[in-house]
Every structure is written in structure tokens, then in C-alpha cells.
C-alpha positions as a printed Julia matrix, in Angstrom:
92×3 Matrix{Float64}:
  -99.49  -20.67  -17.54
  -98.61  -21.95  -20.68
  -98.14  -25.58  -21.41
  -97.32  -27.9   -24.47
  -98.72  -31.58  -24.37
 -100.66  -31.63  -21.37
 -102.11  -34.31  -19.87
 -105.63  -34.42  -19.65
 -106.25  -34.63  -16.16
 -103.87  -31.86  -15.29
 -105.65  -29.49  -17.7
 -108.67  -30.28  -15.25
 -106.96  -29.44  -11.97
 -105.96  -26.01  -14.13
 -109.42  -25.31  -14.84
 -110.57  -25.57  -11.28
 -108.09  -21.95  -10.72
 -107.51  -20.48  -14.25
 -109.35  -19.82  -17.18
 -108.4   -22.17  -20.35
 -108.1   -19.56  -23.18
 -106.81  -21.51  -26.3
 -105.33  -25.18  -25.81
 -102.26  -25.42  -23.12
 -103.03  -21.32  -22.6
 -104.39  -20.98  -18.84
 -105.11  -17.53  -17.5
 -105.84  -16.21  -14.19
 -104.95  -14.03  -10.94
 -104.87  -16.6    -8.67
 -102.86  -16.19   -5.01
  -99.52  -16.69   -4.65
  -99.83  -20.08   -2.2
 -102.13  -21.41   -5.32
  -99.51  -20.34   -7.91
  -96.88  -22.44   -5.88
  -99.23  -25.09   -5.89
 -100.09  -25.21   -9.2
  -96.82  -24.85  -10.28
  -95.77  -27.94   -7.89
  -98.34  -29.77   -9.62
  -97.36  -29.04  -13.02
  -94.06  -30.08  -13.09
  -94.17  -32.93  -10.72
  -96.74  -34.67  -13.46
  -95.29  -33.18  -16.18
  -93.14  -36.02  -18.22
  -92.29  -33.96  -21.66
  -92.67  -31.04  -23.12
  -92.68  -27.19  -21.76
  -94.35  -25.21  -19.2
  -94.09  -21.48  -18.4
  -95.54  -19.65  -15.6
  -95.94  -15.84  -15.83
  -97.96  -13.76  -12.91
  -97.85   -9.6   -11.99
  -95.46   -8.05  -10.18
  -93.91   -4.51   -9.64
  -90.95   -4.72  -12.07
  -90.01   -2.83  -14.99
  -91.6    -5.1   -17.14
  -95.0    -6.0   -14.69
  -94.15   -9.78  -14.68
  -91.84  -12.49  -13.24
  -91.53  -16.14  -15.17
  -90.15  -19.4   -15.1
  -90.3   -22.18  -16.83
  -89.5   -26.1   -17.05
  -88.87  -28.54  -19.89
  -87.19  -28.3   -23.11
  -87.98  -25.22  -25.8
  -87.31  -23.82  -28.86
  -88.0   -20.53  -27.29
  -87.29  -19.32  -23.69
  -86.84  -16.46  -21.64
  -83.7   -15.36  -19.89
  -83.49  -12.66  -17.89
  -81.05   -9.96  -18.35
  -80.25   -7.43  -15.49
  -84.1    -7.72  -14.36
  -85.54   -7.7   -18.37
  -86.9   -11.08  -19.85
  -85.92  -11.31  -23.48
  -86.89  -14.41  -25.84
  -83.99  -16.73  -26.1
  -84.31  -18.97  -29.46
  -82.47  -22.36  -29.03
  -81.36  -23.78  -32.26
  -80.53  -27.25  -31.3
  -78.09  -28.42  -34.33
  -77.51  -32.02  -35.64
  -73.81  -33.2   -35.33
């Protein structure tokens, strides 16, 4: 999981199942009732910001996503391929 501006007390609960590699950067192989549960977790007490989930699968690419909050960069999938999306938000 990656998240931007976590709450403290969130980044606990993470730390309980993942690994905290660099600040918002949680890594792990947890199972897939804990992912939902994290995931529940994380965006029920997450207020701003961005949070992206990644875990294994059998796919072309070895990995399903999704994500919640606002972005610069996101992924969108395309015909079963996730591809970087940049979002240029422009001033009126």
C-alpha cells in the first residue's frame, strides 16, 4: 500500500500487517480477508490525500490495484494492463 498524508495512528494499525519501507510505502503478503480489512480501514479514516493498494495475482502483469483519493498520477486499466494515467488539473 501506498499512502500520502497518513495519519499517525493508521500508519500503526499498518505496521501491525506490513512492513513500513520508506514513509506512506507499506509492504507485505498479507491474506486476502486482511487486505479487505486493511483496505476498509484505510479509506474509511482516510480524510485527504491518496491511497493505492497493489497485491499478486495471476495476470499478465502479476498484480491487481486500486486506489482512492485525488492524484496527479493514477492507474487505469486498459483491456487487463495498468498504465500510469497523469492528471493535469488546469486553472480556468
Amino acid at each position: 500500500m501506498i499512502l500520502k498524508k497518513p495519519p499517525a495512528s493508521l500508519k500503526g494499525e499498518l505496521t501491525r500487517w506490513l512492513i513500513e519501507l520508506q514513509p506512506g510505502v507499506f509492504v507485505g503478503n498479507p491474506t486476502q480477508r486482511v487486505r479487505e480489512e486493511l483496505w476498509k480501514k484505510t479509506t474509511r479514516r482516510k480524510r485527504s490525500g491518496h491511497v493505492l493498494q497493489l497485491w499478486s495475482t495471476p495476470s499478465p502483469q502479476g498484480f491487481a490495484f486500486r486506489e482512492h483519493g485525488d492524484s496527479k498520477r493514477q492507474l487505469t486499466d486498459f483491456d487487463g494492463l495498468a498504465l500510469v494515467t497523469l492528471i493535469d488539473k488546469v486553472p480556468f
